[in-house]
N, C-alpha and C positions, 0 to 999 in steps of 0.2 A: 369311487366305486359306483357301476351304474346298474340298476335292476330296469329292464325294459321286456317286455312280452314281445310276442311275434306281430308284427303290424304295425312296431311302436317306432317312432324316431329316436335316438342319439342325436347331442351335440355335442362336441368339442367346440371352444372356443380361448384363443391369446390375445391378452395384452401386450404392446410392445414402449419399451421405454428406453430412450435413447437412441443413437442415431439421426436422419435426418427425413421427417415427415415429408410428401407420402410415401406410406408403405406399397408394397404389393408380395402378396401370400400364394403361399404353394403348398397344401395340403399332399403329404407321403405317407404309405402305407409300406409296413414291412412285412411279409409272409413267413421270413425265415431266419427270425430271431436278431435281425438288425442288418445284415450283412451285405443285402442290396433293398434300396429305398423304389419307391415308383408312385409316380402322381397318380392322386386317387382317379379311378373313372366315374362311369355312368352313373356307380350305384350309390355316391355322394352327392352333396349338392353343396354348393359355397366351396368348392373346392380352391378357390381361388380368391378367397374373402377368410376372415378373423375368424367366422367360425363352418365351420362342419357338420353337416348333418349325415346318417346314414341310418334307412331304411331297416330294420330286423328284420329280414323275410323268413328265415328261416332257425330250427334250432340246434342245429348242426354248423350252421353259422361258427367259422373259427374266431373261439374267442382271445386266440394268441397272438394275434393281429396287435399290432402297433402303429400308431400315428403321432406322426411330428409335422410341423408347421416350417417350414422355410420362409423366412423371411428379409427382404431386400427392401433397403432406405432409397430412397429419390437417386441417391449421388451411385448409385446401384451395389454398393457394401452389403454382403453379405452378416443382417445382421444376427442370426442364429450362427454363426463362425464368433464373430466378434465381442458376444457376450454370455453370461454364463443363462446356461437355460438347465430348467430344473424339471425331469421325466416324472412324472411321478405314475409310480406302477399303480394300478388299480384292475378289478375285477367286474367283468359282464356279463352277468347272469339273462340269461333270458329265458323266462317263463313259457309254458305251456298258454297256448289260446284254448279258452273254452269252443266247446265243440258242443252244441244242440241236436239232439236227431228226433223227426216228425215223420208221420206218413205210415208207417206200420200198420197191417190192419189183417184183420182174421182172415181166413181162408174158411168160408163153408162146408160143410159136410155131413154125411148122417151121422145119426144117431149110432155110437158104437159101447157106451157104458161108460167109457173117461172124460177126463177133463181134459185131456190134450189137445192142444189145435192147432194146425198148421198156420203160417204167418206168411205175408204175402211183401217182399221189400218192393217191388214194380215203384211204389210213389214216394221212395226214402227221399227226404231231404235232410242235408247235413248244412246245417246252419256255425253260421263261423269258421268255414276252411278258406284256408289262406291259397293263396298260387292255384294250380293247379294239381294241387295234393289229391288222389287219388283213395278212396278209404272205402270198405265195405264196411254192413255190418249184419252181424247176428244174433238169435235169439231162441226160445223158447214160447209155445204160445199156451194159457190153461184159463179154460173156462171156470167161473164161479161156480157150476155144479153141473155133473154130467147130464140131466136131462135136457129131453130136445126142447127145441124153441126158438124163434124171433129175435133178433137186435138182442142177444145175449152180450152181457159183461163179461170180458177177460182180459187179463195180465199179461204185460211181459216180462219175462224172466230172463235173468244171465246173457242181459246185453253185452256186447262183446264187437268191439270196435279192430277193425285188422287195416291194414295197408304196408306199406313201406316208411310213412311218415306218422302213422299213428303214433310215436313216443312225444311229436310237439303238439300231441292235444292233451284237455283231461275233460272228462265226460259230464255235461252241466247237470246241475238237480232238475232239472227244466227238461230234460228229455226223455221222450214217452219212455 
């Protein structure tokens, strides 16, 4: 079983025993439950080495994915045919990336009796988004006490993160 977050690397890696040294490896991916195999692409790396890496971009990422190792001896024997090899089923979880948001800042205005105040996102920075993940955010703005004044102290309340990808974030203690 492997727990990895978004950004994180996977490896898989085999040993081989028996046969006739050198080897050479063929890393396969199955999408649809075994039925057709295909050499891993771009999104791996050692695809053709003992072991496998691959990138967690995302958390949608399908975690039913399967990988096996094809392996061929000197004498060119297929040696995953010829000996017993053992699948072992396991689970990949991937985590939520922390997500930071800065920049938020009052909105001016007169004096009206509330504490309420407009918020201004113009300078949002979202700290920790992966790819090109796309996310707005919103909020609440309320002053420390309704009277007027200078460089006044206030809150933000019922921050509230949107996009299409927001389910791979979780919102830091770190953000205004």
């Amino acid at each position: 079983n492997v727990t990895a977050k978004v950004g994180d690397t996977v490896s898989f890696s085999v040993a081989v025993s028996g046969g006739k040294a050198p080897y050479t490896y063929q890393w396969e991916v199955t999408t649809d439950n075994l039925s057709e195999w295909l050499n891993v692409g771009y999104w791996a790396t050692g695809g053709t080495s003992n072991t496998m890496s691959i990138q967690v971009d995302v958390i949608e990422w399908n975690t039913h994915y399967k990988y096996r190792c094809v392996i061929t001896d000197a004498t060119g024997a297929d040696v995953t045919a010829n000996y017993a090899i053992t699948f072992a089923e396991g689970v990949l979880t991937i985590e939520q990336a922390e997500l930071t948001i800065s920049g938020i800042t009052a909105v001016g205005r007169e004096y009206d009796g509330t504490t309420a105040v407009g918020l201004d996102y113009s300078k949002v920075v979202f700290g920790g988004i992966c790819g090109d993940d796309q996310l707005t955010v919103s909020a609440t703005g309320e002053l420390d006490n309704a009277d007027a004044g200078n460089g006044k102290a206030f809150a933000i309340n019922g921050l509230t993160v949107s996009g299409d990808k927001v389910a791979n974030y979780y919102l830091s203690d770190d953000s205004q």
